[in-house]
ROLOVEX-885026 format. One record per residue (C-alpha): residue number from 1; residue in three letters; x, y, z. Coordinates in nm, 4 decimals, always signed. Layout:
REM ROLOVEX-885026
SITE    k    r        px        py        pz
SITE  NUM  ALA         X         Y         Z
...
END
This chain:
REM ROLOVEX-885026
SITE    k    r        px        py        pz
SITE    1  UNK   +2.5338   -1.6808   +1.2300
SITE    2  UNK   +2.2273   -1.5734   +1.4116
SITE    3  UNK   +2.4964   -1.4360   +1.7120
SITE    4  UNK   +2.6159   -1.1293   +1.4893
SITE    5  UNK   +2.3242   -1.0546   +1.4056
SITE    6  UNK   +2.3052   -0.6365   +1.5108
SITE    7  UNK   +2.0597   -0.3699   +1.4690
SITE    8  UNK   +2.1087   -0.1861   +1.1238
SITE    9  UNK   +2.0720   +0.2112   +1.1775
SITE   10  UNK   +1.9257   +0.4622   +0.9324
SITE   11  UNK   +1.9870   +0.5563   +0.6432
SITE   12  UNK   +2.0777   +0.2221   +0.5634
SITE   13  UNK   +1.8619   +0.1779   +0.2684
SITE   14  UNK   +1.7668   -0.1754   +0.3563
SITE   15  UNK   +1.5016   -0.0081   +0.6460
SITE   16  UNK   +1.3657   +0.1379   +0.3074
SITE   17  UNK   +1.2426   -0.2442   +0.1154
SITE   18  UNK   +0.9258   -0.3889   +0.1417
SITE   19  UNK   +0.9503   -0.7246   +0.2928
SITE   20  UNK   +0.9124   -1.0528   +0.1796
SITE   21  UNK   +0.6070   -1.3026   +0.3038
SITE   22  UNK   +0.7513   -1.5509   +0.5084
SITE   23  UNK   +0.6413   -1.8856   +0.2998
SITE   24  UNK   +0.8412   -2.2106   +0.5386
SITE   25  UNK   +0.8047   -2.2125   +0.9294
SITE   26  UNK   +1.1793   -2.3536   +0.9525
SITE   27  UNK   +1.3795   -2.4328   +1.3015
SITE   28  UNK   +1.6249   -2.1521   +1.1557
SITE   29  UNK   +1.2989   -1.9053   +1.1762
SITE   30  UNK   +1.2542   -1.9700   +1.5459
SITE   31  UNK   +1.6312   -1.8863   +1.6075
SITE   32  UNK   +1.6292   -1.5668   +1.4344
SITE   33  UNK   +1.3022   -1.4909   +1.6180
SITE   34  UNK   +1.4194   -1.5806   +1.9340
SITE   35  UNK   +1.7842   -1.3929   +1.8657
SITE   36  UNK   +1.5343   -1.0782   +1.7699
SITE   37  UNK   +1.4039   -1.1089   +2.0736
SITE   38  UNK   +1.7284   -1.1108   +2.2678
SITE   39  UNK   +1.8636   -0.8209   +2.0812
SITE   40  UNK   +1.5229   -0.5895   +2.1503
SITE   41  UNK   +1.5420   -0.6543   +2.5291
SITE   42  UNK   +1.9698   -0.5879   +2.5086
SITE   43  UNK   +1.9066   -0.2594   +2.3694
SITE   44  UNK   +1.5548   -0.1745   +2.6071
SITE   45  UNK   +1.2816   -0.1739   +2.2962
SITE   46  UNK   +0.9823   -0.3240   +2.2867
SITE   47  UNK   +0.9531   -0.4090   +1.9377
SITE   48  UNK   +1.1958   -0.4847   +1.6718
SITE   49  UNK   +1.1372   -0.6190   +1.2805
SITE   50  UNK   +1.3335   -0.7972   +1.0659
SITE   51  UNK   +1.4488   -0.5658   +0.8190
SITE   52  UNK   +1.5728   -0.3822   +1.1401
SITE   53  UNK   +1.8622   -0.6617   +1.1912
SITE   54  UNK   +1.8931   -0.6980   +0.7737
SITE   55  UNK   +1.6134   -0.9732   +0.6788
SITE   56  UNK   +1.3422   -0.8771   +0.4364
SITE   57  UNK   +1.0631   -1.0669   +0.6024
SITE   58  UNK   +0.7098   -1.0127   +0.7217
SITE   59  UNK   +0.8062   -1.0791   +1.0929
SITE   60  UNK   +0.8490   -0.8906   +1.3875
SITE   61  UNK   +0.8635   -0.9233   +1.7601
SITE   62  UNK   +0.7466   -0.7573   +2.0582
SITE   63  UNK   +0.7250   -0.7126   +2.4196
SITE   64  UNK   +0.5333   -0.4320   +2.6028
SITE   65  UNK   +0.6017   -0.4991   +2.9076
SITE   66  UNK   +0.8977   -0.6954   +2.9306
SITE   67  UNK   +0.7642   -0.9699   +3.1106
SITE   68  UNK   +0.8868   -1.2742   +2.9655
SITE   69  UNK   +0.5330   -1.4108   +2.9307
SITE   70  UNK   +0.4234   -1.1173   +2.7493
SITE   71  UNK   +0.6777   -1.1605   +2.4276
SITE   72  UNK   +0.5398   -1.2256   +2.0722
SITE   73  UNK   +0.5984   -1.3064   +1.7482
SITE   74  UNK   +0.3967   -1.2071   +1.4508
SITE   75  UNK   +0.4601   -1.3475   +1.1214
SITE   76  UNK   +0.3016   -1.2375   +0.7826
SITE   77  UNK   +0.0852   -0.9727   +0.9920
SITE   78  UNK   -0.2008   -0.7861   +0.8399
SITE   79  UNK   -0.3223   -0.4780   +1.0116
SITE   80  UNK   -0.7495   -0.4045   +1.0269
SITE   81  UNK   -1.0444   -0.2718   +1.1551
SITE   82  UNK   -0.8445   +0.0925   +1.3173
SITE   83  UNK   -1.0552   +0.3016   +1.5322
SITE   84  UNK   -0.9749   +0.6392   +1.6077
SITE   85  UNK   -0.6437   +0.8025   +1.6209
SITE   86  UNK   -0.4333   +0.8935   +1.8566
SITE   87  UNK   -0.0833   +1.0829   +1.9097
SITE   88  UNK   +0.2315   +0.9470   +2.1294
SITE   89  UNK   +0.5767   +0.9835   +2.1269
SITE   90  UNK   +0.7879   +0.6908   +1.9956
SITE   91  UNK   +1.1463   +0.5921   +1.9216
SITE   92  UNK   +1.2954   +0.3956   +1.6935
SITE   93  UNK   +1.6037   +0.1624   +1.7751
SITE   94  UNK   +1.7553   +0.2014   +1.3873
SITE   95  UNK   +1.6958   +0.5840   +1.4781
SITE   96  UNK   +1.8932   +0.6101   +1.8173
SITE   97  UNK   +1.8519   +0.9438   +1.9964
SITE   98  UNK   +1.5359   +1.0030   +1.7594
SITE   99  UNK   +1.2016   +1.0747   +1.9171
SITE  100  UNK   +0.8710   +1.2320   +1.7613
SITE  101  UNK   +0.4959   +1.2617   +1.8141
SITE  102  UNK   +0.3139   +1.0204   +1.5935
SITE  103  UNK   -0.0606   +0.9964   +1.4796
SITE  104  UNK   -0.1695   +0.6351   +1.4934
SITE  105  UNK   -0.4786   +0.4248   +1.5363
SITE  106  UNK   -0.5907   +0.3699   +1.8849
SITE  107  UNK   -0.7282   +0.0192   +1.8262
SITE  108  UNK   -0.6590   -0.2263   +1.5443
SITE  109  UNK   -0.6803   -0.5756   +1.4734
SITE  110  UNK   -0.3962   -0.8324   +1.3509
SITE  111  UNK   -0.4237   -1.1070   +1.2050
SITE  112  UNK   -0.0992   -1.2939   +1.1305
SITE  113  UNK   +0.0960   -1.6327   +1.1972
SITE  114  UNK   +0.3026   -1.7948   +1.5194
SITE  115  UNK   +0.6791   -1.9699   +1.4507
SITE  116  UNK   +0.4722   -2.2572   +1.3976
SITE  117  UNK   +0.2572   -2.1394   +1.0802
SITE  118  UNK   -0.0719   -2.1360   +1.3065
SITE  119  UNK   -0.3180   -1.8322   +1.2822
SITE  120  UNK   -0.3543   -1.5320   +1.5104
SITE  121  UNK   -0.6549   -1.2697   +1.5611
SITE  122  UNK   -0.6035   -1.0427   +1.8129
SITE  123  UNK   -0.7289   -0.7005   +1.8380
SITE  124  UNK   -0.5870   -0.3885   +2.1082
SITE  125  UNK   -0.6303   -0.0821   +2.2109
SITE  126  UNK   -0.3287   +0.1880   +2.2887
SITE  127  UNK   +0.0141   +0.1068   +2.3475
SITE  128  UNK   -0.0143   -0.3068   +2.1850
SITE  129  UNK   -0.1701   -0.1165   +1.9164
SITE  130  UNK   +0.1020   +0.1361   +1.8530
SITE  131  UNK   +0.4081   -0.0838   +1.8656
SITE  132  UNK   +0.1790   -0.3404   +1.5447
SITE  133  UNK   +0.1846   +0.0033   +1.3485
SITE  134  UNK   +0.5492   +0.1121   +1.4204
SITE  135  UNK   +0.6442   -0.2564   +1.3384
SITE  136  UNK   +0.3978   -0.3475   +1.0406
SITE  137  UNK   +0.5692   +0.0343   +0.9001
SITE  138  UNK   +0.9291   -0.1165   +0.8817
SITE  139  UNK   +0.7700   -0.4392   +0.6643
SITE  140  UNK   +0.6542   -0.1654   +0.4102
SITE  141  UNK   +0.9898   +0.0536   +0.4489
SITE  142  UNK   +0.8252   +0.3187   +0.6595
SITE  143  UNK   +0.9970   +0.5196   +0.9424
SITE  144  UNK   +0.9147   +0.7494   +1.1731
SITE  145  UNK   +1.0766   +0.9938   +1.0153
SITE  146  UNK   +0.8335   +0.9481   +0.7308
SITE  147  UNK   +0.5631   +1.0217   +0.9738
SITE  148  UNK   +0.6847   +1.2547   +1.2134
SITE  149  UNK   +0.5561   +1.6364   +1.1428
SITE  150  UNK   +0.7761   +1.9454   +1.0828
SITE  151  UNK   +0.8183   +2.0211   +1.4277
SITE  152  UNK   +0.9549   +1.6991   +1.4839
SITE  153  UNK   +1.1861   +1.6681   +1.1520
SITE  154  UNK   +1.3043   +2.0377   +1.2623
SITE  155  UNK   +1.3412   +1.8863   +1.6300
SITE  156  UNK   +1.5787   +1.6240   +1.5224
SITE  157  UNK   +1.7420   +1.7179   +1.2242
SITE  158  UNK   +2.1045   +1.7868   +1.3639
SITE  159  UNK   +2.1001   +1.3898   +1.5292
SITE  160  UNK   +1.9840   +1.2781   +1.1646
SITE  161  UNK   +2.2529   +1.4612   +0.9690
SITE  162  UNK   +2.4784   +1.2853   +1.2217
SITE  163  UNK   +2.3265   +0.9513   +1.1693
SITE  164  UNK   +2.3972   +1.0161   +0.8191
SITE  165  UNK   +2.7295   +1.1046   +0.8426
SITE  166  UNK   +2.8183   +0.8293   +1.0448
SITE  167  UNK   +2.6682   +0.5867   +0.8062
SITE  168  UNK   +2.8918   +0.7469   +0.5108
SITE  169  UNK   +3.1739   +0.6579   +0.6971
SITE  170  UNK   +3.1308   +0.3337   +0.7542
SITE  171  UNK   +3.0759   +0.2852   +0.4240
SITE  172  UNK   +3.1891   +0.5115   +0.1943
SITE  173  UNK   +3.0659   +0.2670   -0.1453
SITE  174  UNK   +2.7635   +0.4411   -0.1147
SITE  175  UNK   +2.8752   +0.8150   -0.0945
SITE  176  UNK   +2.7545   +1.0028   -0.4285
SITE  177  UNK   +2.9893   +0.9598   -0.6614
SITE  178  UNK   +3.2111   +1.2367   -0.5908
SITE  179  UNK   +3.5176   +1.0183   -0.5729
SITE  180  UNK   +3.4238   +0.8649   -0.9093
SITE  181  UNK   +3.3936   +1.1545   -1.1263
SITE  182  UNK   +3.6571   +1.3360   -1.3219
SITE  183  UNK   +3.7205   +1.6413   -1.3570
SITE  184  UNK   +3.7284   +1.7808   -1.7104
END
């Protein structure tokens, strides 16, 4: 099952839940991890969440360097202790083609769970730092285009209206009614 797994794109309103807590540390939640993993190297990010690839659950994965040795799994993460704020540009895989400047916290601390249910406390500065925000966002149904300034939004507005359009096609169930309604 885990194989067909794919990146879901926006505005698929399941970017838009809040996850779910994981609650068991199963063999099945090392596969998905690990296919998570496989599918954010295949399409060259370095961070990708579950709801991303259709699972309501507090995990994500990550890898800012891609060096094997330097992917890593977060489970039930909570975000702490930010200091300062910075800008950078970032990119979304469920937004292809999207970019925008984004105000985050320059250092944070996590503290979360591995595959195995054991604790984690880490705390970064910069780039590690960014990717936990951009990640911990898609938990709570937050995008970057929820972030992202006018400039931006104004920027990228002609790839989003095709993002949408695209998504209407492919499934026209959720299209506004306009099939539905009669005419009087």
């Amino acid at each position: 099952m885990n194989e067909e797994l794919r990146i879901i794109v926006w505005p698929d309103p399941r970017l838009k839940k809040i996850s779910e807590p994981v609650k068991e540390f199963t063999p099945a939640l090392r596969e998905l991890a690990n296919r998570m993993l496989e599918l954010m190297r295949q399409h060259k990010g370095v961070g990708l969440a579950a709801p991303q690839i259709g699972h309501n659950i507090r995990m994500f994965v990550m890898n800012h360097s891609g060096e094997p040795n330097d992917a890593r799994v977060y489970v039930n993460p909570v975000l702490s202790d930010p200091d300062s704020d910075e800008t950078g540009e970032e990119g979304c895989l469920s937004l292809p083609e999207i970019n925008a400047q984004i105000v985050r916290h320059k250092t944070l601390r996590i503290q979360a769970q591995d595959l195995e249910g054991n604790p984690i406390d880490q705390t970064e500065t910069g780039y590690i730092a960014r990717i936990w925000q951009h990640e911990f966002d898609h938990l709570n149904g937050v995008l970057i285009t929820d972030r992202m300034g006018l400039g931006d939004r104004f920027k990228n507005r002609k790839t989003l209206k095709e993002l949408e359009e695209k998504y209407a096609a492919e499934h026209p169930e959720t299209r506004s009614g306009k099939s539905k309604k009669k005419k009087v």
